[in-house]
C-alpha positions as CSV (number, residue, x, y, z in Angstrom):
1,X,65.7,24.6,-16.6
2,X,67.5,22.4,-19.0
3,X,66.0,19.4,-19.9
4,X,67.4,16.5,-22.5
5,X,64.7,14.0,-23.0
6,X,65.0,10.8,-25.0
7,X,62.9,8.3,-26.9
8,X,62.7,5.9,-29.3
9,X,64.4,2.6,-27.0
10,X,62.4,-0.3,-26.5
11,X,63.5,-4.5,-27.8
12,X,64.2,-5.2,-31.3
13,X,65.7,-8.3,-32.8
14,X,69.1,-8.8,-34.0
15,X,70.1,-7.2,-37.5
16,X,66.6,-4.9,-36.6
17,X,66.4,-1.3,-36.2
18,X,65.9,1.4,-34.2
19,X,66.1,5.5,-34.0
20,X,66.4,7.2,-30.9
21,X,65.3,10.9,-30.4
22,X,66.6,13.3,-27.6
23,X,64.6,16.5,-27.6
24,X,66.4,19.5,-25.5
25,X,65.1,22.6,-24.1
26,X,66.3,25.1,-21.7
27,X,69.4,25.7,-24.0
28,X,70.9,27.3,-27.0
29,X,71.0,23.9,-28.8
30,X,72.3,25.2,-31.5
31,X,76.0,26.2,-29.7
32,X,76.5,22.5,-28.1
33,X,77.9,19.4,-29.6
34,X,75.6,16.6,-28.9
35,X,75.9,13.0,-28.3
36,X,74.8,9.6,-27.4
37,X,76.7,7.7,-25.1
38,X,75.5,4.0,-24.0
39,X,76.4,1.6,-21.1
40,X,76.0,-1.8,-21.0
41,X,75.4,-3.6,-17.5
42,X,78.7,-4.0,-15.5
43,X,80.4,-1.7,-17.9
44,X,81.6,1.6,-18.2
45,X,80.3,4.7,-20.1
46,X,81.3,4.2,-23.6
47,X,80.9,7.2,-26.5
48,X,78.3,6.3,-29.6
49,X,78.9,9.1,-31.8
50,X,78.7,13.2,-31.6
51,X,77.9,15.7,-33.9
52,X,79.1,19.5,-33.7
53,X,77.1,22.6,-34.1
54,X,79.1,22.8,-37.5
55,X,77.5,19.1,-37.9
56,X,81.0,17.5,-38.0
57,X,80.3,13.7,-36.6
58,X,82.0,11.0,-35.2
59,X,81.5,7.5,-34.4
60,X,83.0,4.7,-32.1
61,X,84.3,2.3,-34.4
62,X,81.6,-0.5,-33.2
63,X,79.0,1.6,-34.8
64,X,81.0,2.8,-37.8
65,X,78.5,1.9,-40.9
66,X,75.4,1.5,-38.9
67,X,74.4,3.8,-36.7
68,X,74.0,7.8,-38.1
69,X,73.8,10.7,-35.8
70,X,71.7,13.6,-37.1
71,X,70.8,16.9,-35.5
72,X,67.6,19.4,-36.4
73,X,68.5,22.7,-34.9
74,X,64.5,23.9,-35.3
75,X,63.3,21.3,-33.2
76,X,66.3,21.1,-31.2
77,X,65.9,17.5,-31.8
78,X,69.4,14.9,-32.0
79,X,68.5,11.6,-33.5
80,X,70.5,8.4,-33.7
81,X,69.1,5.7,-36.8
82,X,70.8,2.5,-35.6
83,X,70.5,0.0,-38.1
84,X,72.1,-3.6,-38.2
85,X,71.7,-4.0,-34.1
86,X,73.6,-6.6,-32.6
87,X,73.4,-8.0,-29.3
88,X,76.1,-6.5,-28.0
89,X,74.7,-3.0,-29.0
90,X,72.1,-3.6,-26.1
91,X,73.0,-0.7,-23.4
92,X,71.0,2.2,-22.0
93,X,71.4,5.1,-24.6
94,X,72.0,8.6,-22.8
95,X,72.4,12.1,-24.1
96,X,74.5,14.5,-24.0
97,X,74.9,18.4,-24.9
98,X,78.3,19.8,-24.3
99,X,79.2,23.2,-24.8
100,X,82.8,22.5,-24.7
101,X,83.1,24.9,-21.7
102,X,82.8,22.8,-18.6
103,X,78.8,23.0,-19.6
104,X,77.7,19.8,-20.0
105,X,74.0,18.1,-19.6
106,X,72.8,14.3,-19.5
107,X,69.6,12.9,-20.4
108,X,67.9,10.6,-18.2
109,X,68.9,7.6,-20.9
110,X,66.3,5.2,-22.9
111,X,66.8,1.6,-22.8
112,X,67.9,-0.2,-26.0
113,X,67.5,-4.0,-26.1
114,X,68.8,-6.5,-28.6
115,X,67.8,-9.9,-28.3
116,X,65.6,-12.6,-30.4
């Protein structure tokens, strides 16, 4: 059974940070490239950043310079440090694993909110 759990959300205010954890099992975590994707109320799915099993990352360009996606393979742990938070970065955080091969898994997603 494959299983992506995240935590680390919760309220923090602006120019505060947070880092969010998604722990996976039930997979060769290794193989996939996980991400963190957020949505905001009344808006769509949006990408946050990714990082490859070669630990090639990317970021939206919202979060370019403040947010860092890291990966430990051994504990099949991805993190995202969000530093700098804004307002407008407050949004359910998911994640995801994607094998790249119509495989793909979703976390049940961890709250994130910005506000003073």
């Amino acid at each position: 059974q494959v299983q992506l759990v995240e935590s680390g959300g919760g309220k923090v205010q602006p120019g505060g940070s947070l880092r969010l954890s998604c722990a996976a099992s039930g997979i060769r975590f290794s193989a996939y490239t996980m991400g963190w994707y957020r949505q905001a109320p009344g808006k769509q799915r949006e990408l946050v950043a990714t990082v490859t099993s070669g630990g090639i990352t990317n970021y939206a360009d919202s979060v370019k310079g403040r947010f860092t996606i890291s990966r430990d393979n051994a504990k099949m742990t991805v993190f995202l440090q969000m530093n700098s938070l804004k307002p407008e970065d407050t949004a359910v955080y998911s994640c995801n694993a994607d094998l790249n091969q119509g495989v793909n898994f979703w976390g049940q997603g961890t709250q994130v909110t910005v506000s003073s």
